[in-house]
N, C-alpha and C positions, 0 to 999 in steps of 0.2 A: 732051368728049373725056377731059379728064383723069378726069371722074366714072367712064368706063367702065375706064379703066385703073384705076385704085382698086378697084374691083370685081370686075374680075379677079384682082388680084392677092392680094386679100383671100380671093376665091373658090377662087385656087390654093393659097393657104397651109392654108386649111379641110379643102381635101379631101385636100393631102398631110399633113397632121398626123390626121387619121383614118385615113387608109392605115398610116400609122408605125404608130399605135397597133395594129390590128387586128394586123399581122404580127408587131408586139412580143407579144401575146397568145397567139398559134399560138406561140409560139418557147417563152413560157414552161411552160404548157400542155404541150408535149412534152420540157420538164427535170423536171416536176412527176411523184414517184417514185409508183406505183400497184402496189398489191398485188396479185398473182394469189389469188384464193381460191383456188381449186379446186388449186394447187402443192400437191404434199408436201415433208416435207421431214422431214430424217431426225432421230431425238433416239437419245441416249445415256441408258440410265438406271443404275442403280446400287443397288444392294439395302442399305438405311439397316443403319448397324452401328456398336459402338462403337467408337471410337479415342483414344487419346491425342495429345491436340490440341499439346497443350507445346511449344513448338518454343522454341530457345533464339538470339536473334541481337543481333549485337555491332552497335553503331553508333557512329560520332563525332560529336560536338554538344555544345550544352549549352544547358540549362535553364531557364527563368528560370519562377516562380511568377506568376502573375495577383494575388496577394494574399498577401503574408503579414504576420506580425507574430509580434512577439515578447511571451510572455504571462508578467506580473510580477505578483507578487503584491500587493496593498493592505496587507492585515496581513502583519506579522512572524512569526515563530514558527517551530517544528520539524515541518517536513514527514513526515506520517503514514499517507498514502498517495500513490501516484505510479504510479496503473495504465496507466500508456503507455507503448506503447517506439520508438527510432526507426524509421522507417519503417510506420509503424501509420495506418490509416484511423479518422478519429474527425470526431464527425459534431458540428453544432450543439449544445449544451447539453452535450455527453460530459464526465463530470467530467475531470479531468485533474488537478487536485493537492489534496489536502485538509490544511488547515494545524491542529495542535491545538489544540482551541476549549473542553477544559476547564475553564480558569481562566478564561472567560466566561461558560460556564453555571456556574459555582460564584457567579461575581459578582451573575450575573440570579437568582440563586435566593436568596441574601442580602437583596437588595432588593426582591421580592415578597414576604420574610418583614417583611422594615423595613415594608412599607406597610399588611400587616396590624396590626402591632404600632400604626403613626399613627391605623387606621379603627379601631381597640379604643379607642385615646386622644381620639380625635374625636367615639365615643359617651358616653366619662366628660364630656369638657368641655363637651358641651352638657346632661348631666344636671347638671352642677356651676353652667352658667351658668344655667338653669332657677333654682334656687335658692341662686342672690347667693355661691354660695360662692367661684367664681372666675371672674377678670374676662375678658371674650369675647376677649380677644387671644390670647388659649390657644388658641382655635379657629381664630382665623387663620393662627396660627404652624404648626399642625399642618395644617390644609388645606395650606398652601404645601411643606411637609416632603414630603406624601402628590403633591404637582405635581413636585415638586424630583424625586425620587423614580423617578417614574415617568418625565421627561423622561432619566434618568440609565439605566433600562431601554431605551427605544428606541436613543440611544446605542450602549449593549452588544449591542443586537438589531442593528444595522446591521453595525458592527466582526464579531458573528459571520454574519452572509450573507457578507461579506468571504473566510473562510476557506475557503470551497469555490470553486475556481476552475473553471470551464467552460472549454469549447472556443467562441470567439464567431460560426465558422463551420465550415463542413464541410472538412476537407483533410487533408493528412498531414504527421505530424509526422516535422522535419527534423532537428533539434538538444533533443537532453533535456541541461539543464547540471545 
């Protein structure tokens, strides 16, 4: 007895949970929005023309950047160009200031003269060490002069990439001091 009432009620619950369902389905089925094809419907058109778009409007708020920074120079010196101005769009790599880098190239160019002058005395000291005339530390001393030298060019090559300063991302400039 109790197996049949179990069965029933199991059976009632079955078939009123699919009744729910079906009529939950009609219900949605007619909220569900369908297009008429065959509708017209009316458009507006417009004959393309030029105009001045400009429009000019006031707003209150305020601002804040996603990113900025403040661009300082590494080397010292007298600013010799400074092609920006505020409110200017400047992109990735855009020069922005360039510092006088003459009395660096005057120095690098002193010192490629010095290391020819060590490789002219480098060939005398090894035709002198060749024939006993003078002792081989001459050539040491002057290889190391010809390394000293050169390490004292890169040096100078570094300090001048220094003087041209870039823009390190795209944005617009705020403040020129």
């Amino acid at each position: 007895m109790k197996r049949i009432f179990v069965a029933i009620g199991l059976a009632a619950t079955i078939g009123l949970t699919g009744y729910k369902l079906l009529d939950n389905k009609e219900k949605v089925a007619a909220k569900v929005y369908k297009p008429e094809v065959n509708l017209k419907v009316g458009v507006r058109t417009a004959k393309a023309e030029v105009r001045d778009l400009s429009q000019e409007s006031q707003f209150l708020g305020s601002f804040a950047a996603n990113r900025e920074i403040e661009i300082r120079p590494q080397a010292g010196g007298e600013i010799v160009q400074l092609p920006i101005v505020e409110g200017q769009m400047v992109g990735a790599g855009k020069l922005v200031a360039k510092i006088d880098d003459d009395q660096l190239r005057f120095q690098i160019e002193a010192l490629q003269i010095s290391i020819e002058g060590y490789q002219n005395d480098l060939k005398r000291y090894e035709a002198l060490v060749k024939g006993d005339a003078t002792p081989a530390v001459n050539i040491e001393k002057t290889q190391l002069s010809i390394r000293s030298t050169q390490a004292q060019i890169k040096q100078l090559q570094k300090q001048l990439s220094q003087t041209t300063i870039t823009a390190p991302f795209s944005g617009i400039v705020t403040t020129k001091w």
